[in-house]
C-alpha positions as CSV (number, residue, x, y, z in Angstrom):
1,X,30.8,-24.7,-45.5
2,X,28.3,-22.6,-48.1
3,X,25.7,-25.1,-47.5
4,X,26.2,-24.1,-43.3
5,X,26.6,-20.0,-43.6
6,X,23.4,-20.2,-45.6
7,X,21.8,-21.9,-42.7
8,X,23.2,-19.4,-40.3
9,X,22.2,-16.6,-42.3
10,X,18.7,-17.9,-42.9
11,X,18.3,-18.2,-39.3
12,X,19.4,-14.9,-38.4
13,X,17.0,-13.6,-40.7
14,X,14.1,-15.0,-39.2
15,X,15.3,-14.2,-35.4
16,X,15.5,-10.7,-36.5
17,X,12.3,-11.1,-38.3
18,X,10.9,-12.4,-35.3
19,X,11.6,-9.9,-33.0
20,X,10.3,-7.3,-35.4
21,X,6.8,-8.6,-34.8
22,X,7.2,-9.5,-31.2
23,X,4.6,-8.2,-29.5
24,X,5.4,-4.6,-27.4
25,X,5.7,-5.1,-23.9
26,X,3.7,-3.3,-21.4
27,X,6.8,-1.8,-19.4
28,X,7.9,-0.1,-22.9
29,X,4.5,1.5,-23.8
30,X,4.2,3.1,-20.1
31,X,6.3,5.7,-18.7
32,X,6.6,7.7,-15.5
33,X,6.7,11.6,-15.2
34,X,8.2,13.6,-12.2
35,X,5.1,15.4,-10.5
36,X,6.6,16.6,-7.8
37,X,10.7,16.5,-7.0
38,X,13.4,16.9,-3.9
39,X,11.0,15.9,-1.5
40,X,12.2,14.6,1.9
41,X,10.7,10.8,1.7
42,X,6.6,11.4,1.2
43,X,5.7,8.1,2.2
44,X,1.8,8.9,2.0
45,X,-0.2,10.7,-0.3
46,X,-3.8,11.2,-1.4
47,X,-5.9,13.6,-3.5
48,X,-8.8,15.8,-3.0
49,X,-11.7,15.5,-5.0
50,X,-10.3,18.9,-7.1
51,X,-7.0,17.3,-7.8
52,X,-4.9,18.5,-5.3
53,X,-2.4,16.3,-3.9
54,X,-2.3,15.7,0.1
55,X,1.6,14.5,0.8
56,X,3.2,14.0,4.1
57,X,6.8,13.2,5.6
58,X,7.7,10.8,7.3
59,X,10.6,11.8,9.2
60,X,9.5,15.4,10.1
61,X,5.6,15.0,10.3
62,X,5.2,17.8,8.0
63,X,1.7,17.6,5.7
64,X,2.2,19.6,2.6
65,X,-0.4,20.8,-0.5
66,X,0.7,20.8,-3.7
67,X,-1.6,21.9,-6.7
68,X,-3.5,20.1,-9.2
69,X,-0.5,20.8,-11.6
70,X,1.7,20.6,-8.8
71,X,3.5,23.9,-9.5
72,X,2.4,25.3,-5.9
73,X,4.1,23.1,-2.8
74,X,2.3,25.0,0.5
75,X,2.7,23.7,4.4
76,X,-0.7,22.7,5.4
77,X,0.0,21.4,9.4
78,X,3.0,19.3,11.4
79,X,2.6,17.1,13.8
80,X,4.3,16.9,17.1
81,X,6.1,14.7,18.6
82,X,6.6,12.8,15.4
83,X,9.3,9.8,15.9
84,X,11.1,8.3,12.9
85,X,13.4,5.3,13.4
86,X,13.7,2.6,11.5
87,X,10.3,2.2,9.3
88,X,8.3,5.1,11.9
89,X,7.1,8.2,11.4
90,X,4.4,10.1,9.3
91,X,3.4,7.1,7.4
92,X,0.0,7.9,6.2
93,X,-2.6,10.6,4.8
94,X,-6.6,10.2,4.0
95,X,-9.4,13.1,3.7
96,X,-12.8,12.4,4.9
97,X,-15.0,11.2,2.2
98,X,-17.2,14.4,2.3
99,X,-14.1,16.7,1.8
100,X,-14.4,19.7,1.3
101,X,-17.9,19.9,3.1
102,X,-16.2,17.8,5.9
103,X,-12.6,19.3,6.3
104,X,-10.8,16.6,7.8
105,X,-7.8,15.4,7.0
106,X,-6.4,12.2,8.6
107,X,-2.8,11.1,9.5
108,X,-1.1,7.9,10.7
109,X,2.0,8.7,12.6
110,X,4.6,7.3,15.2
111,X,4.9,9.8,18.1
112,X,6.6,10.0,21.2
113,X,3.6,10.3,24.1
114,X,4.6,10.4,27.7
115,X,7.7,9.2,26.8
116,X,6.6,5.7,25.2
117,X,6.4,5.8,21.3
118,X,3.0,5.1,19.9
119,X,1.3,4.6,16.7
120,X,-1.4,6.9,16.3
121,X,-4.4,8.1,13.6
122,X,-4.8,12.3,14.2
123,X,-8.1,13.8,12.9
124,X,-6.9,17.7,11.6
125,X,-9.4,20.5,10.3
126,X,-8.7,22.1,7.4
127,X,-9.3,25.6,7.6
128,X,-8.4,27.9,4.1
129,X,-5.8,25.2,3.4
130,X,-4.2,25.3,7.1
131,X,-4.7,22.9,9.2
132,X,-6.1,23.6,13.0
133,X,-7.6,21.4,15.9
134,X,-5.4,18.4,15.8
135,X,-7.3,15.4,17.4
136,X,-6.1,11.5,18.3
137,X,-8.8,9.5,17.5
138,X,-6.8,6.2,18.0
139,X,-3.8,5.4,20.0
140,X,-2.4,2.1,19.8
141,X,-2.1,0.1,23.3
142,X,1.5,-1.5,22.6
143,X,4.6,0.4,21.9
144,X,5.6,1.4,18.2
145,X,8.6,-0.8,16.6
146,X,11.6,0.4,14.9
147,X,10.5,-1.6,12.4
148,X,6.6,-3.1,11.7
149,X,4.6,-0.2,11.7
150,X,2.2,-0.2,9.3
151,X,0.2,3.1,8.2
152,X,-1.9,3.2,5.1
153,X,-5.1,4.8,6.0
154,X,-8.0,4.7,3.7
155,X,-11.8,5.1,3.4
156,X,-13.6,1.9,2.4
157,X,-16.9,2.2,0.2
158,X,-19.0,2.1,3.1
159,X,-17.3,5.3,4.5
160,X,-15.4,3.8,7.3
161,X,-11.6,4.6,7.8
162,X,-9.6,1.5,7.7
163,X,-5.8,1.3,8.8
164,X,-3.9,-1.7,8.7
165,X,-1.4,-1.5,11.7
166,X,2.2,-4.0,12.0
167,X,2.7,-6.1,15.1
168,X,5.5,-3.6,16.0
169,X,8.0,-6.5,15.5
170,X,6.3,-8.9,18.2
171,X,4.7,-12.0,16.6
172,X,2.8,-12.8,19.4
173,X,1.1,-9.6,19.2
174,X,-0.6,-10.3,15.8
175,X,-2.7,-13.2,17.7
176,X,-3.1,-11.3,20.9
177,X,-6.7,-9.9,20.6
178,X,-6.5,-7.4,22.6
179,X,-4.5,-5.5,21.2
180,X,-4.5,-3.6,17.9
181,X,-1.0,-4.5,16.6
182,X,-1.0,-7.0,13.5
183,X,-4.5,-6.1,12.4
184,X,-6.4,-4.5,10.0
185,X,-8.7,-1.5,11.5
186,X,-12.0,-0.2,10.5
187,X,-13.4,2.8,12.7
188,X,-16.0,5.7,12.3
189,X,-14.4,8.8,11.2
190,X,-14.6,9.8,15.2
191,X,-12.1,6.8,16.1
192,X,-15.7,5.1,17.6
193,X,-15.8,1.3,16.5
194,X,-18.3,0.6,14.2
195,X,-21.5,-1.4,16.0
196,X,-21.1,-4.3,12.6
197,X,-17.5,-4.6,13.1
198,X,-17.0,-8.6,13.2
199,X,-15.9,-8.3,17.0
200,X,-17.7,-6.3,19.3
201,X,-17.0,-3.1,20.5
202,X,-13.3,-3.4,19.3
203,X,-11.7,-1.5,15.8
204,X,-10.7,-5.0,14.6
205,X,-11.1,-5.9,11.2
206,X,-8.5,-9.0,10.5
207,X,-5.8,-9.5,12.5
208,X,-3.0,-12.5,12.3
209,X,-0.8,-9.9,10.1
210,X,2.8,-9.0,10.4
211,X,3.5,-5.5,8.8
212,X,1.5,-3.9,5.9
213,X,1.9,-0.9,3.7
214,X,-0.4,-1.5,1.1
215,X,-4.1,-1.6,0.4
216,X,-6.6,-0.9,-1.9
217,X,-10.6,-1.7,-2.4
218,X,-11.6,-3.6,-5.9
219,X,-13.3,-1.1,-7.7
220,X,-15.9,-3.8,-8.5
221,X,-16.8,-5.4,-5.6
222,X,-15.8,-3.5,-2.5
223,X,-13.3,-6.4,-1.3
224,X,-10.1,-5.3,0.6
225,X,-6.9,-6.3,-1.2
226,X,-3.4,-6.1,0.5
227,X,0.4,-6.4,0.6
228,X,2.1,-8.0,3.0
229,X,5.6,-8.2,4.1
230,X,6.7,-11.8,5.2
231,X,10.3,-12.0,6.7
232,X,12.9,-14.1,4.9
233,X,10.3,-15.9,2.9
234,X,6.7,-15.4,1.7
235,X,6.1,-11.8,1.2
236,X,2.0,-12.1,0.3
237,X,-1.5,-10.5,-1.6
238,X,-4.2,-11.3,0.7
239,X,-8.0,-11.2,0.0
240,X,-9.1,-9.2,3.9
241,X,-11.7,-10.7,4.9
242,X,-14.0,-9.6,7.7
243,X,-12.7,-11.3,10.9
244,X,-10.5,-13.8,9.7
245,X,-7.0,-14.5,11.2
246,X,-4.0,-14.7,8.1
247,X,-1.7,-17.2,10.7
248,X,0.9,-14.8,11.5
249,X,2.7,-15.7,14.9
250,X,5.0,-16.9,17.1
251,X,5.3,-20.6,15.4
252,X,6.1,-18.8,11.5
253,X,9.1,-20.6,10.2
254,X,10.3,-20.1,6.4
255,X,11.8,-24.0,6.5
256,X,10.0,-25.6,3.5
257,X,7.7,-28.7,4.5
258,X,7.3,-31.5,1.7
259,X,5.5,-29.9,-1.0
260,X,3.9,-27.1,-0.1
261,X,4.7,-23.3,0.8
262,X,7.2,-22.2,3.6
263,X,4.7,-22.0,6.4
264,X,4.7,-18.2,7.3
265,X,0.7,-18.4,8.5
266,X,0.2,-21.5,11.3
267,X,-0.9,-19.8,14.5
268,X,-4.2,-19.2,15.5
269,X,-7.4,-20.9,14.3
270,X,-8.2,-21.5,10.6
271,X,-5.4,-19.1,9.1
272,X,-6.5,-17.8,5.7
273,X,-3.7,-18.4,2.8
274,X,-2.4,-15.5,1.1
275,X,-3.4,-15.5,-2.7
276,X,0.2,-15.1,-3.8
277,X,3.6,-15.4,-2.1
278,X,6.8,-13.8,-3.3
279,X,10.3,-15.8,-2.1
280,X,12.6,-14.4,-2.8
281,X,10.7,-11.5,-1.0
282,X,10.3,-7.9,-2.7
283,X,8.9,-5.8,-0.2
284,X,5.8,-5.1,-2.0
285,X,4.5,-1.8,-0.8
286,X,1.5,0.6,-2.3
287,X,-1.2,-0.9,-3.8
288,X,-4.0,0.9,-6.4
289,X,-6.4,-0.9,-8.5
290,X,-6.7,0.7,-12.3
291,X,-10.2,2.2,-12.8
292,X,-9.8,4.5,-15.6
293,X,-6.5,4.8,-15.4
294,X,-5.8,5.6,-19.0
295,X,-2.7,2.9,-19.0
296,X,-4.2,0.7,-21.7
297,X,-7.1,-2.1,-21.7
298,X,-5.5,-4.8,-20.7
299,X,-4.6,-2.8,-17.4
300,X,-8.2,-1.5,-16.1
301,X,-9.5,-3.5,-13.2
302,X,-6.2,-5.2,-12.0
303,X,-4.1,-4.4,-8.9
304,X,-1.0,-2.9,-9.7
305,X,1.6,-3.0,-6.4
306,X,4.7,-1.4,-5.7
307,X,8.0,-3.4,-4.8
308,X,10.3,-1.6,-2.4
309,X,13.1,-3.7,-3.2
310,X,13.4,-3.9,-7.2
311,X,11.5,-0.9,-7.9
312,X,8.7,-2.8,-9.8
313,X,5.3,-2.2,-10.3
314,X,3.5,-5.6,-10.8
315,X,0.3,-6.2,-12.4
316,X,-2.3,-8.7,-10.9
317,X,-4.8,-10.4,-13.3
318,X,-8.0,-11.6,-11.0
319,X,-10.2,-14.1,-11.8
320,X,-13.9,-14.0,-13.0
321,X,-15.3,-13.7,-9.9
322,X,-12.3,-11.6,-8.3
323,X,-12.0,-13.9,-5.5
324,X,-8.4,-15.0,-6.8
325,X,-4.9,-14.4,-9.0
326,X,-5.4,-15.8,-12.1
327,X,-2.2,-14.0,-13.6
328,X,0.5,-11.1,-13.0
329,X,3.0,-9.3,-15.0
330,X,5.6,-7.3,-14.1
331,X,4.3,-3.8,-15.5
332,X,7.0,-1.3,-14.9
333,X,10.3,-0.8,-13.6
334,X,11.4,2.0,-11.8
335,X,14.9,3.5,-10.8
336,X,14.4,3.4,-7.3
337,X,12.0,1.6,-4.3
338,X,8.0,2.5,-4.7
339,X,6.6,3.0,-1.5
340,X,2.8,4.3,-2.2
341,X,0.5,4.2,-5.1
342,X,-2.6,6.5,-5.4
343,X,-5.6,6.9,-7.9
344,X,-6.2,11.1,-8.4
345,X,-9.8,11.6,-9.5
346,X,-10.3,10.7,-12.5
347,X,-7.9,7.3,-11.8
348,X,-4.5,8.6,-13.2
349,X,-2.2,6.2,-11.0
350,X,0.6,8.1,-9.1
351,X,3.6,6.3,-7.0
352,X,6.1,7.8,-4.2
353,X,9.4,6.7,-4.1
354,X,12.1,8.1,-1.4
355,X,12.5,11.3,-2.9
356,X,9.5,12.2,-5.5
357,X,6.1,11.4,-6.8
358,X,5.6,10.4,-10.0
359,X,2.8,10.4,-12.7
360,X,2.2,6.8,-14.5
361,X,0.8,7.2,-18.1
362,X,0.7,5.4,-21.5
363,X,3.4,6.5,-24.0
């Protein structure tokens, strides 16, 4: 009996001595601070180049301004017409690249035109921090969804606007090139199509996608990286690649063949495979990459997502050429659903959830 508490006793010694010198793990040295609070669901958001924050929301269409240290909260322009059902409404916010010389801010939104509801990208001036002259620069050709809407809007490295835009909740549309539901876009900041686009005269990027919220471009490359929402299986990270199709369509089915992924990406001609499924599926949302972003060393230059339905944030490790995953982590947890994630100049990494955004930083 003295022989065996002596064992038990030495071995809880060395657990607990082994947990002292357990390494820290990255979700306790990083915390999240309220930056702005009792909002009504600011499911986009971007910063001007002198730290103010660009927020809109999505059930009223309303664009706000708040200050570089977010004490001032002023109405910059709503939009009409704005429809919010199921996943619609004011979904997304970009400035032009050569803000404040160009004064154009840029909104994705679901509106109600002419009776039919349509997704559409609105070009606004800013004039003295109001905005004036509201102009649709795209309208999409198929009805808006409830659900499958897309609407992050961002400019790419080369200055083009890129939106990614869901199939409205119709397979078939994401292989159905001629229309714009299910794809990727990339347009001049006029709406105009740009003349190296990989198919001519259209805004098409990629296209064989089912609904999107989340995109960012690798800091050290240029690529386009993005989430993907799959349905009861296979939520993805894709690698966009000019003029590829990423399978989604009609013939999807999340029954598993012999060793190998539930087949979520089978329709159209050489479907690209997404870099990283998630089933059970999370609903991963906004997506930044880490340049500068002050959250430790091990951190710069990965993609950290948003999960809508945990309320993680996930680190991706790529590999040495950043073609590929070679790792993730889960990073952070939050209290509630992420839905965007933003770099502010500088790269401090911001994230929206229902109600707030919030300020990431290293304890």
């Amino acid at each position: 009996m003295k022989k065996i508490t002596s064992v038990l006793l030495a071995a809880a010694l060395a657990l607990a001595l082994s947990l002292m010198l357990a390494p820290v793990s990255a979700q306790a040295a990083i915390t999240a601070t309220a930056f702005a609070s009792g909002l009504n669901d600011p499911a986009g958001f971007t910063f001007a180049p002198d730290g103010r924050l660009f927020y809109g929301e999505r059930p009223t269409g309303e664009i706000h301004i708040l200050s570089a240290d977010g004490f001032t909260d002023s109405l910059f322009f709503t939009i009409p017409d704005v429809v919010s059902n199921g996943e619609q409404g004011l979904l997304g916010i970009a400035l032009d690249p050569n803000y404040p010389t160009t004064p154009h801010v840029f909104a994705y939104a679901t509106r109600l035109v002419s009776g039919q509801e349509r997704n559409q990208i609105i070009r606004i001036t800013d004039t003295a921090g109001t905005g004036v002259a509201m102009q649709i620069i795209w309208s999409s050709a198929t009805v808006s969804g409830s659900y499958h809407d897309g609407g992050r809007i961002m400019f790419g490295p080369d200055g083009k606007l890129y939106a990614v835009v869901g199939e409205a909740h119709s397979s078939a549309n994401a292989q159905n090139l001629t229309n714009d539901a299910g794809k990727v876009l990339r347009m001049n900041p006029d709406g105009t199509a740009p003349a190296d686009n990989p198919f001519a005269s259209k805004l098409m990027w990629s296209y064989g996608l089912r609904n999107s919220f989340g995109f960012d471009f690798d800091p050290v490359t240029g690529r386009l990286w993005e989430t993907e929402n799959g349905p009861e299986c296979n939520d993805e990270i894709n690698r966009i690649i000019a003029g590829r199709n990423y399978g989604w369509g009609p013939s999807e089915t999340c029954s598993r063949p012999p060793r190998a992924p539930r087949n979520t990406n089978r329709d159209g001609p050489t479907p690209v495979m997404p870099l990283k499924y998630f089933t059970p599926t999370v609903a991963p949302t906004g997506a930044v990459f880490c340049n500068g972003c002050g959250l430790g060393s091990t951190t710069e230059r990965r993609l950290l997502f948003g999960e809508w339905e945990t309320g993680r944030i996930v680190s991706l490790r790529l590999n040495s050429t950043r073609r590929s995953i070679a790792g993730s982590s889960n990073f952070y947890l939050h209290s509630n659903g992420i839905v965007s994630m933003e770099a502010a100049p500088g790269g401090t990494i911001y994230f929206s959830d229902a109600t707030s955004i919030w300020k990431l930083s290293k304890i």
